[in-house]
C-alpha positions in Angstrom: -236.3 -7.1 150.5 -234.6 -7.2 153.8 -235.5 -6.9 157.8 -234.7 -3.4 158.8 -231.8 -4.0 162.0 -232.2 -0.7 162.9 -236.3 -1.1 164.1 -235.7 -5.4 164.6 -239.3 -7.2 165.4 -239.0 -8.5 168.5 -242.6 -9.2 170.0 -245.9 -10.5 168.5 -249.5 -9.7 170.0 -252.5 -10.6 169.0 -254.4 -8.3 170.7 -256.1 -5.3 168.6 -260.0 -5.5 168.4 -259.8 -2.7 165.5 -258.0 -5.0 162.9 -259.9 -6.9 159.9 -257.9 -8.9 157.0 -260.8 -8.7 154.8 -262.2 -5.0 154.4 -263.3 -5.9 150.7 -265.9 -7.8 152.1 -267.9 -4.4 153.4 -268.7 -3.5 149.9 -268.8 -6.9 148.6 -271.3 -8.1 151.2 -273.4 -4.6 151.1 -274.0 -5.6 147.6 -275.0 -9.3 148.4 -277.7 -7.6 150.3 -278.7 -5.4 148.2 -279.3 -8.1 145.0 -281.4 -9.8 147.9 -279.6 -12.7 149.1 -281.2 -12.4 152.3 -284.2 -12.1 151.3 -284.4 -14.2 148.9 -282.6 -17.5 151.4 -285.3 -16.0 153.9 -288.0 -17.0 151.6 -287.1 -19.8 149.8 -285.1 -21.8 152.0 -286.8 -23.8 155.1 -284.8 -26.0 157.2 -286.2 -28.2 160.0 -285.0 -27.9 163.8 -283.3 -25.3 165.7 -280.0 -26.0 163.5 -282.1 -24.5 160.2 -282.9 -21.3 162.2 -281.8 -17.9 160.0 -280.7 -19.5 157.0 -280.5 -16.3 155.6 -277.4 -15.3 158.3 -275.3 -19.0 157.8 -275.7 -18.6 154.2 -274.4 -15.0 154.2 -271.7 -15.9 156.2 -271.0 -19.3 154.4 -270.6 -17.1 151.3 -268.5 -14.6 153.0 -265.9 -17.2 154.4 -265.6 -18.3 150.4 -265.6 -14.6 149.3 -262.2 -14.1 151.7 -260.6 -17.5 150.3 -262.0 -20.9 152.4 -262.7 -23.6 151.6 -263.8 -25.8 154.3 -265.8 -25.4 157.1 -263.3 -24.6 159.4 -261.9 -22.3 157.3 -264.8 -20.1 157.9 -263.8 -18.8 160.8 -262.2 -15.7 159.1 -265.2 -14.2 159.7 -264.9 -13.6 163.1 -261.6 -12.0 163.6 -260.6 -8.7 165.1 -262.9 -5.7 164.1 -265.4 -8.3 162.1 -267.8 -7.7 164.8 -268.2 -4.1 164.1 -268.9 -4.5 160.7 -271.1 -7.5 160.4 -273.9 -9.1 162.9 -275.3 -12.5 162.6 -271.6 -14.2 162.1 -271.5 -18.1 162.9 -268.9 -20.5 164.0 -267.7 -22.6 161.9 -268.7 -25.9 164.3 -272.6 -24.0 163.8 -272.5 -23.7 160.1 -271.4 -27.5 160.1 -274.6 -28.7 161.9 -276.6 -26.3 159.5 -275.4 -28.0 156.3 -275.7 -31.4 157.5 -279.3 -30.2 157.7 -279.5 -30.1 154.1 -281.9 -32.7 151.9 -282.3 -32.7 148.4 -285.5 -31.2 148.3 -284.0 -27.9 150.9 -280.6 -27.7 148.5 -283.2 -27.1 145.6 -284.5 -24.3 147.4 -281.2 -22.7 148.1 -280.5 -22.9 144.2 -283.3 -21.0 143.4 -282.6 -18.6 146.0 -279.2 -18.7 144.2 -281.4 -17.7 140.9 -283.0 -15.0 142.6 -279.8 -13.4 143.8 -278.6 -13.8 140.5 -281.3 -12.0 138.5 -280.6 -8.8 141.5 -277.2 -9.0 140.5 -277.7 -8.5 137.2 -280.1 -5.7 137.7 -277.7 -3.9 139.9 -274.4 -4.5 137.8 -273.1 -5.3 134.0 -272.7 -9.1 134.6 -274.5 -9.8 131.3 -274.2 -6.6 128.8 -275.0 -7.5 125.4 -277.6 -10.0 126.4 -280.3 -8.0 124.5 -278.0 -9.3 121.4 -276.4 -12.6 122.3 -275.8 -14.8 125.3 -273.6 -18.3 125.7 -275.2 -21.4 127.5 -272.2 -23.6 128.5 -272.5 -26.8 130.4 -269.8 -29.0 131.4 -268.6 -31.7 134.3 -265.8 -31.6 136.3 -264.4 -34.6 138.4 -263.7 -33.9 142.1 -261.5 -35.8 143.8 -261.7 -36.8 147.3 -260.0 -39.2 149.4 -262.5 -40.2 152.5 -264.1 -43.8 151.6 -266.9 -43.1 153.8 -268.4 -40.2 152.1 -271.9 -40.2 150.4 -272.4 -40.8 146.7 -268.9 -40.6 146.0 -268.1 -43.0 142.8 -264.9 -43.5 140.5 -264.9 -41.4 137.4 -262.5 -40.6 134.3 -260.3 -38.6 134.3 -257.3 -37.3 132.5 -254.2 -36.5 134.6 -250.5 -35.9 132.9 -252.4 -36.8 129.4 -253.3 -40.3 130.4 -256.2 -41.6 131.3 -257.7 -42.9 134.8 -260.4 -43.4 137.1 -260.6 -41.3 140.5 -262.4 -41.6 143.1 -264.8 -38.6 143.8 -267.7 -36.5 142.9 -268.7 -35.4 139.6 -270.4 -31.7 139.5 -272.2 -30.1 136.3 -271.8 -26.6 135.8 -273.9 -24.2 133.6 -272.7 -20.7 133.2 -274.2 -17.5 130.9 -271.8 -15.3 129.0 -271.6 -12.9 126.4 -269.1 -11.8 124.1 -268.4 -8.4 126.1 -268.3 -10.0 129.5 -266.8 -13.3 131.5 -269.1 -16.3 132.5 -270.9 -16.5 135.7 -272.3 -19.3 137.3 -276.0 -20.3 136.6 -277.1 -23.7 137.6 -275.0 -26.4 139.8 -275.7 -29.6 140.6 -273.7 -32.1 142.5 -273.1 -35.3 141.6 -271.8 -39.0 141.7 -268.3 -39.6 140.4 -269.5 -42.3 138.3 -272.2 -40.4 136.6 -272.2 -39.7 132.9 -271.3 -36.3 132.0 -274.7 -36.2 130.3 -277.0 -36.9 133.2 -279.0 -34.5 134.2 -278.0 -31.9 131.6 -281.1 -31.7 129.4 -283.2 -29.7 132.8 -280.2 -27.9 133.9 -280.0 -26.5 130.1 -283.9 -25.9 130.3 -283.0 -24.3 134.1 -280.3 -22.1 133.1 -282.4 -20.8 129.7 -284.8 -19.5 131.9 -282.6 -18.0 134.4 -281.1 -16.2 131.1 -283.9 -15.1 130.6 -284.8 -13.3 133.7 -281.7 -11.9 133.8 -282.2 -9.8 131.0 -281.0 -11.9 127.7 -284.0 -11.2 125.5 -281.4 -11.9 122.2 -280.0 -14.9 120.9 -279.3 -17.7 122.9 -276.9 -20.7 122.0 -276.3 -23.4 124.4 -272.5 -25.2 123.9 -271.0 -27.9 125.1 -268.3 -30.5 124.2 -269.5 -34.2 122.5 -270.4 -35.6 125.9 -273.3 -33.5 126.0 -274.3 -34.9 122.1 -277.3 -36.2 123.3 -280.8 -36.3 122.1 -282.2 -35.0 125.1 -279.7 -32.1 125.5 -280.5 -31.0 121.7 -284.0 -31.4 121.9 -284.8 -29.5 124.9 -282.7 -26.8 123.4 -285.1 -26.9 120.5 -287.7 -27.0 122.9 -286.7 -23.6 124.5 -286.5 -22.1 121.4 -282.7 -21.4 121.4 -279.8 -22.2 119.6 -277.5 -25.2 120.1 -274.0 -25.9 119.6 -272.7 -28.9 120.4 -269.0 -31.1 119.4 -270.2 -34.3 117.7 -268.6 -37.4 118.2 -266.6 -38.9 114.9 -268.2 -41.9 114.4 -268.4 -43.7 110.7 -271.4 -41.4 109.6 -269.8 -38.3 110.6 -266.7 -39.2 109.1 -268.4 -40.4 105.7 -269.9 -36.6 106.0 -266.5 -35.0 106.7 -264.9 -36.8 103.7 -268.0 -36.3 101.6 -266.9 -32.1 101.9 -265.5 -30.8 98.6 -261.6 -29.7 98.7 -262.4 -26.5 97.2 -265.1 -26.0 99.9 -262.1 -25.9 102.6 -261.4 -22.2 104.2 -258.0 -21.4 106.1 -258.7 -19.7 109.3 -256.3 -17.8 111.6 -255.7 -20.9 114.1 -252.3 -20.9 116.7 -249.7 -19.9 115.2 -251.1 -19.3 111.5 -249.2 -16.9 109.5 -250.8 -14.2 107.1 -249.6 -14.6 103.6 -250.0 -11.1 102.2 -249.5 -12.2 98.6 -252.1 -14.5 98.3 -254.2 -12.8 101.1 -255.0 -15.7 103.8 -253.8 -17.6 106.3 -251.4 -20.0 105.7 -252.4 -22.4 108.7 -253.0 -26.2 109.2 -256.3 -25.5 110.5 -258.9 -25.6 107.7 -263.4 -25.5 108.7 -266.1 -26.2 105.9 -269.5 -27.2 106.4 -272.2 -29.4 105.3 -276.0 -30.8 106.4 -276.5 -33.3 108.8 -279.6 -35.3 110.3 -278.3 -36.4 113.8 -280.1 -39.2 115.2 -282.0 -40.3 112.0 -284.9 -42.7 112.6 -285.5 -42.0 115.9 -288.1 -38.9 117.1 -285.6 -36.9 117.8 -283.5 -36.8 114.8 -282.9 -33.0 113.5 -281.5 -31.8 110.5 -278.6 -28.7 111.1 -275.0 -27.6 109.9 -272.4 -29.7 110.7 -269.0 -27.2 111.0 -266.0 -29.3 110.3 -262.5 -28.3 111.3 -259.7 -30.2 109.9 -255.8 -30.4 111.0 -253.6 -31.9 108.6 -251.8 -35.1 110.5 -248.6 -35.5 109.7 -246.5 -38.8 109.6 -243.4 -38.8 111.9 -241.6 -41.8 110.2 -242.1 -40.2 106.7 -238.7 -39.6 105.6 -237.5 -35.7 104.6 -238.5 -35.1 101.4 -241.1 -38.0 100.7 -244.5 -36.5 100.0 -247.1 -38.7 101.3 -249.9 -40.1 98.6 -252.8 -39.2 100.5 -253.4 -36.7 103.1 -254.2 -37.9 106.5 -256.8 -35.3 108.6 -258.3 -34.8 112.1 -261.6 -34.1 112.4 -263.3 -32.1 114.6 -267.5 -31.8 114.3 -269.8 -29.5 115.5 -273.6 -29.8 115.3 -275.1 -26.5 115.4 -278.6 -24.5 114.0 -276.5 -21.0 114.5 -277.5 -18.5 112.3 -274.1 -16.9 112.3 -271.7 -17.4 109.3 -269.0 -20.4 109.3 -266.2 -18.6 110.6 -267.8 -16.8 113.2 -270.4 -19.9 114.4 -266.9 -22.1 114.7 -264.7 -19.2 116.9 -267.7 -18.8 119.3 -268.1 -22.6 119.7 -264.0 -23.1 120.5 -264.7 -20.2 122.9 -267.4 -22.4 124.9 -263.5 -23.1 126.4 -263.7 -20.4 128.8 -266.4 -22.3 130.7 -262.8 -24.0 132.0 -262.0 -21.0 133.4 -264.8 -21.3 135.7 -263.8 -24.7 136.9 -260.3 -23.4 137.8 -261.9 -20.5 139.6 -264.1 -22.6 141.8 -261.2 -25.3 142.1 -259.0 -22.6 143.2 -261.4 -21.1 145.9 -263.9 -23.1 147.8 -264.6 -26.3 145.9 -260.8 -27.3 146.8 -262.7 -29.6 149.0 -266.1 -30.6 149.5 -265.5 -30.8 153.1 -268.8 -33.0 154.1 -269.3 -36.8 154.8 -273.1 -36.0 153.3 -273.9 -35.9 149.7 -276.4 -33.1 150.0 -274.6 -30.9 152.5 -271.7 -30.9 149.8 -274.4 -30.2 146.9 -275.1 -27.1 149.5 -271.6 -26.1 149.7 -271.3 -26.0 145.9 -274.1 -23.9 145.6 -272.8 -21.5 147.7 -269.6 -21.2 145.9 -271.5 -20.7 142.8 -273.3 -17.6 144.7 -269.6 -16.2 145.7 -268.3 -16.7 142.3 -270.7 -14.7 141.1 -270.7 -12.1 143.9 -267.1 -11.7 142.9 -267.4 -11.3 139.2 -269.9 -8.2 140.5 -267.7 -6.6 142.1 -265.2 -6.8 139.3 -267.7 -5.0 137.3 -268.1 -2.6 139.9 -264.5 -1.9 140.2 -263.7 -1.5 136.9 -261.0 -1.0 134.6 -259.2 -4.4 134.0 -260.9 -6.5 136.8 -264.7 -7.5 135.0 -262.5 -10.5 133.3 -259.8 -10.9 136.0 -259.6 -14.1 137.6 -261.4 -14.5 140.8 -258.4 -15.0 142.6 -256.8 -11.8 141.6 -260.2 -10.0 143.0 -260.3 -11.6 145.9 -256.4 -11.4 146.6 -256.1 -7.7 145.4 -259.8 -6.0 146.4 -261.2 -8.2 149.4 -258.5 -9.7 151.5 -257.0 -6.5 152.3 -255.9 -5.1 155.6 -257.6 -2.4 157.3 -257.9 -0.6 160.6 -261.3 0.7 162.2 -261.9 4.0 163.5 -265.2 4.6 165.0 -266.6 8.2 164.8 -269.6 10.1 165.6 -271.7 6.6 165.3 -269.8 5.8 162.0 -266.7 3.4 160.8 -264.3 5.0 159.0 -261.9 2.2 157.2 -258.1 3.0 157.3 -256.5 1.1 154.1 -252.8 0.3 153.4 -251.0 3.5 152.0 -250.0 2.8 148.4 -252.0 -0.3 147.6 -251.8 -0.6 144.1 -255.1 -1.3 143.9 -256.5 1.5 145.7 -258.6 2.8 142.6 -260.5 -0.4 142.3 -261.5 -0.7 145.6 -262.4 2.9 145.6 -264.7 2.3 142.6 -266.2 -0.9 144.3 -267.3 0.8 147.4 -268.3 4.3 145.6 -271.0 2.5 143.9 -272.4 0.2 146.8 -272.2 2.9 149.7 -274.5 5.8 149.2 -273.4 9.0 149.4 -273.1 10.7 152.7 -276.0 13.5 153.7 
């Protein structure tokens, strides 16, 4: 691509009221309302002093700014631009939205997270965000380590970490996220909670997991539930409330000498090859030929305690092998890794240990949020942070509706992708007989999904 010569740019103005960057946001924002985000910030959340006036208006646009790509305060400002008074009333400054999340307790974040719920369960009313859940829907937990850099911020601790594939300890916050799934559609965010970088991954899951089962619930998943995480989450009080709730669990166990002793104690001929990376199919002999190998056995976790339960423990196996073993020296005894999984699924082996290795994608949810607004948690208050990662857990899922909505490819495209390709793009306004007709880029490749999205949030004219 080159400048044309013949038409050279010589003069930049910044001066045409009719102009907005972010058009997606008119369908995206429509459907915010119509799930009840308003409403439902109206009545739940109640914030002291003139600086907690309207919640319902500096949450909207709080979640708008993230929808179009900030993340920090300032950053919010991109709501105010050009024609953005046309299409949306109520929009704050940035320096206004500040004050209002500094407002933020403990106890007035809880109440935005259940007006987070709220919005959630309209969302799911109004678009596919969960179909299949009358058959089966995924519980995943997990922690993510935050780093920031100011020494005077609120609860802020060092926490592990793995950066470059070693091991160290970063100073930041420590968030736990809990999304739903099923296996026809991509996570969405269910239950945050923000918290200090020192705190073990395990604290505090037990009543998010009891949390997010109910939100499941209300959101339509009257089928099978199973909760997943990874072995920092092997906790009695994880597995028990799960029991509890009368769902499922499904939870990596950590290889300790009685685990071992019951991976060992597995017969050979009780070892199945399963199609792992790069496993080959043998057509002669009908299998996988694959270093990857799962079996299972019984297991009582916690034995002697009140909490001990009996369940299957799935065992995958990789055969190690021995660098400095020289070519054509067969070792005496094979060497294995383990990897353990605790789980009362009533699915069969293989298909019990490919949904808990999907319980990955939850990771996919932590790069989307890390790659929108929780690049920062741009607060020197603890709570006023928590706030701000609620709120990006509200435009995540606000953006996974309006993949739904726009079809095709985009219910399991990244967030990024929807919000670089759908909402962030140009437009001009033309005002007519009392109306706003948007003008679009000719050619955008993407015209069709936008054109789906905003066919099924805008009525139909007459």
């Amino acid at each position: 691509m080159r400048l044309r010569y013949a038409a050279p740019v010589t003069a930049v103005t910044f001066d045409d009221p009719n102009l907005v960057s972010c058009a997606g946001l008119v369908p995206v924002m429509r459907l915010a309302q119509q799930a009840g985000l308003h409403d439902a910030v109206t009545e739940r959340v109640s914030l002291p002093t003139d600086k907690g006036a309207n919640a319902a208006g500096k949450v909207a646009t709080i979640v708008a700014g993230m929808l179009a790509g900030a993340d920090s305060i300032d950053d919010l400002d991109i709501a105010r631009h050009g024609g953005m008074g046309s299409l949306f009333t109520g929009v704050y400054a940035p320096s206004t939205l500040g004050s209002f999340l500094r407002t933020f307790t403990h106890g007035h974040v809880r109440q935005l997270q259940a007006a987070a719920r709220d919005t959630l369960i309209g969302l799911a009313e109004r678009t596919p965000l969960l179909a299949g859940a009358d058959v089966l829907t995924f519980v995943d937990i997990d922690s993510m380590l935050r780093r920031v850099y100011g020494k005077q911020k609120q609860g802020i601790g060092f926490g592990h970490a793995k950066v470059g594939g070693y091991n160290v300890w970063l100073r930041g916050y420590n968030p736990l996220v809990a999304t739903l799934s099923t296996p026809l559609t991509a996570p969405i965010v269910a239950a945050t909670r923000l918290r200090s970088g020192n705190a073990g991954s395990a604290r505090g899951a037990a009543s998010m997991v009891a949390e997010t089962v109910t939100t499941a619930r209300s959101c339509g998943a009257t089928g099978e539930i199973v909760v997943r995480a990874d072995s920092a989450f092997y906790a009695k009080a994880v597995i028990t409330t799960c029991r509890r709730r009368g769902v499922r669990f499904s939870v990596t166990a950590r290889i300790d000498t009685k685990i071992r002793a019951a991976c060992d104690s597995i017969d050979e001929e009780n070892w199945l090859d399963i199609r792992y990376p790069q496993a080959v199919w043998d057509e002669d002999a009908q299998r996988w030929i694959s270093d990857a190998q799962i079996a299972e056995t019984s297991y009582t976790a916690f034995a002697g305690t009140r909490h001990q339960v009996t369940a299957r423990l799935i065992v995958r196996r990789i055969r190690r092998d021995d660098p400095t073993q020289a070519p054509g020296q067969q070792e005496l005894l094979p060497a294995y890794r383990y990897h353990a999984v605790l789980t009362d699924s009533p699915f069969t082996l293989t298909q019990a240990e490919a949904q808990h290795r999907q319980h990955a994608v939850i990771e996919q949810v932590n790069a989307d949020l890390i790659g929108g607004p929780l690049a920062h948690l741009p607060s020197g208050l603890f709570s006023a942070n928590d706030a701000w990662l609620t709120c990006a857990g509200l435009a995540h899922n606000l953006t996974r509706a309006a993949g739904h909505l726009a079809a095709g490819a985009w219910p399991t495209a990244r967030t990024a992708s929807i919000r670089t390709r759908i909402i962030n793009v140009a437009a001009r306004l033309a005002h007519r007989s009392r109306t706003i007709h948007l003008h679009l880029p000719q050619h955008w490749p993407w015209q069709a999904a936008f054109e789906n999205l905003f066919t099924a949030i805008h009525p139909t004219p007459g």
